[in-house]
C-alpha positions in Angstrom: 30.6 27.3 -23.2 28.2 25.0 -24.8 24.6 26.4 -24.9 23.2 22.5 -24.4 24.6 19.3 -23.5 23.2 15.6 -23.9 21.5 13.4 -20.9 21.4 9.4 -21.8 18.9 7.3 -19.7 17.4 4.5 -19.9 13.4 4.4 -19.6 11.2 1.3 -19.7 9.5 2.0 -22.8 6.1 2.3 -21.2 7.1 4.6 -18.7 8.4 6.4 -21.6 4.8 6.7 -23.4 2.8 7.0 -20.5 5.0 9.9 -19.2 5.1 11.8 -23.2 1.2 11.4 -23.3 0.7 13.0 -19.9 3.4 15.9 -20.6 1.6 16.5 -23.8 -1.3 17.5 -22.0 0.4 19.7 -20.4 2.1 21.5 -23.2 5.6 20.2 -22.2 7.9 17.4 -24.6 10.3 15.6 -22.7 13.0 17.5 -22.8 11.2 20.5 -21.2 10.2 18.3 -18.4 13.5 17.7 -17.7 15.2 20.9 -18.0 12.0 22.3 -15.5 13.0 19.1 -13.0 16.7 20.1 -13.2 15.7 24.0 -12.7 13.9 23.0 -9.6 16.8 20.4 -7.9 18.9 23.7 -8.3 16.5 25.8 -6.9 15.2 23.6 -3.9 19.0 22.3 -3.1 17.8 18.6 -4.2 15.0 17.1 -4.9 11.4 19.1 -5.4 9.7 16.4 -3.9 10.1 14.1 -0.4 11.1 10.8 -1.2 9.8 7.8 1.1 8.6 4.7 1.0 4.4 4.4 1.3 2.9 3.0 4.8 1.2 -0.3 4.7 -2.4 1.1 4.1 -0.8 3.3 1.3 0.9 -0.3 -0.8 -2.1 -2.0 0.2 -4.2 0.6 -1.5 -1.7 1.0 -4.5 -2.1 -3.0 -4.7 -5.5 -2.8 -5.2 -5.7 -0.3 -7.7 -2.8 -2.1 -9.5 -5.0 -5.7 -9.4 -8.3 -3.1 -10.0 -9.7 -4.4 -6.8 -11.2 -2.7 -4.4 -14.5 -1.2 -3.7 -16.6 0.4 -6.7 -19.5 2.7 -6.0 -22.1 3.7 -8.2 -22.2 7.6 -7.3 -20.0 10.2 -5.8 -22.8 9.8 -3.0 -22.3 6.5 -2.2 -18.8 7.1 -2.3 -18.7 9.8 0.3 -21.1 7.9 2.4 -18.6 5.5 2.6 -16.4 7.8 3.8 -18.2 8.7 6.7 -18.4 5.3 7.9 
């Protein structure tokens, strides 16, 4: 029995990047990431995580961050007071 075996996919190349630079920071290549999702579909019986679609207030808030709209506040406080209201 082979002791590794190839996976092809193909990745928008700036999901690619973005993905590598954020793996990097965690001490993990791309190949590691993989094998440790893999490891965990076996373990949970599927996938590690819940799959669904976002609720309207969700893809409207995604939206916004997407266009970089949205409000902006100047410190945490007026953030959290914000909040409160």
């Amino acid at each position: 029995m082979s002791k590794s075996t190839m996976i092809h996919a193909r990745i928008e190349p700036a999901l690619k990047h973005d993905a590598e630079q954020m793996l990097s920071e965690l001490g993990l290549n791309m190949t590691q990431a993989i094998t440790l999702f893999l490891q965990q579909v076996r373990l949970n019986r599927g996938l590690p995580f819940e799959v669904k679609l976002p609720t309207p207030q969700t893809q409207k808030a995604l939206d916004e961050l997407d266009k970089r709209e949205g409000k902006k506040f100047s410190t945490i406080d007026d953030l959290f007071d914000d909040l409160e209201n």
